[in-house]
N, C-alpha and C positions, 0 to 999 in steps of 0.2 A: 608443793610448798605455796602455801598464800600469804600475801602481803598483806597486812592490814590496811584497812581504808585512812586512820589514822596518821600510820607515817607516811603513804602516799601525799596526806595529801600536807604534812608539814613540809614536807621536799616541796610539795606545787609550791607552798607560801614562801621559804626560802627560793627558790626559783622566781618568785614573782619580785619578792625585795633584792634580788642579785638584779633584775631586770631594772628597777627603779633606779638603782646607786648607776648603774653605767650610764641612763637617760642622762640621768642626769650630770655625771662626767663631760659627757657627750656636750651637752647643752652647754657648760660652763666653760671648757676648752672651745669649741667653736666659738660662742660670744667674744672670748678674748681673744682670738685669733682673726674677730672682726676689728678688734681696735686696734690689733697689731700689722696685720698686713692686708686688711682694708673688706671689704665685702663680696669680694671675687673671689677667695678661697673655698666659698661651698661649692661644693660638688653637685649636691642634690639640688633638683634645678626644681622641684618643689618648695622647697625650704629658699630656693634664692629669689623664685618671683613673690613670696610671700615678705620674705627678707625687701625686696625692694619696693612692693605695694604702702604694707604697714609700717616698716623700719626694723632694725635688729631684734629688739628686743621684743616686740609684739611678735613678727614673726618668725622665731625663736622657738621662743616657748609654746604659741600656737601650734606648732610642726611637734612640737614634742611631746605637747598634751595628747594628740592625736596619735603619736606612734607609741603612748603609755596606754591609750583607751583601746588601740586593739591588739598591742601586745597583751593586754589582763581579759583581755574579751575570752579567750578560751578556758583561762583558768576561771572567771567567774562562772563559765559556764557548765563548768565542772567536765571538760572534753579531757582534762590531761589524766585523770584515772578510769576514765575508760579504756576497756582493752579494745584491741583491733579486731574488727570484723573478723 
């Protein structure tokens, strides 16, 4: 049985816009979670030295740009309808 290349790859693009809506969850609940109980609640200690270099909201969404350009990195690269070795 073979899949077609077609809905393969409508799953990747669904996959990819499921990817974007959470970033950005992501990004929106943190931010307001910086107004609410202050700038200490990130975890990721990437996102906090950027957080305190630039400010929240620069480095924010800079941290998220980045984890949306190489979360889409494999799928523009077309790696997720390749089979496995």
């Amino acid at each position: 049985m073979t899949i077609r290349r077609e809905s393969r790859e409508w799953f990747g693009n669904l996959a990819v816009i499921g990817f974007l809506l959470v970033q950005y969850l992501d990004g929106f609940y943190t931010y307001a979670g910086f107004h609410i109980w202050g700038l200490g609640i990130e975890a990721n200690p990437l996102i906090r030295g950027a957080v305190g270099v630039v400010g929240p909201g620069i480095g924010l969404a800079t941290g998220k740009l980045v984890a949306i350009g190489f979360g889409m990195l494999p799928h523009l690269r077309g790696y997720m309808w390749r089979s496995p070795p």
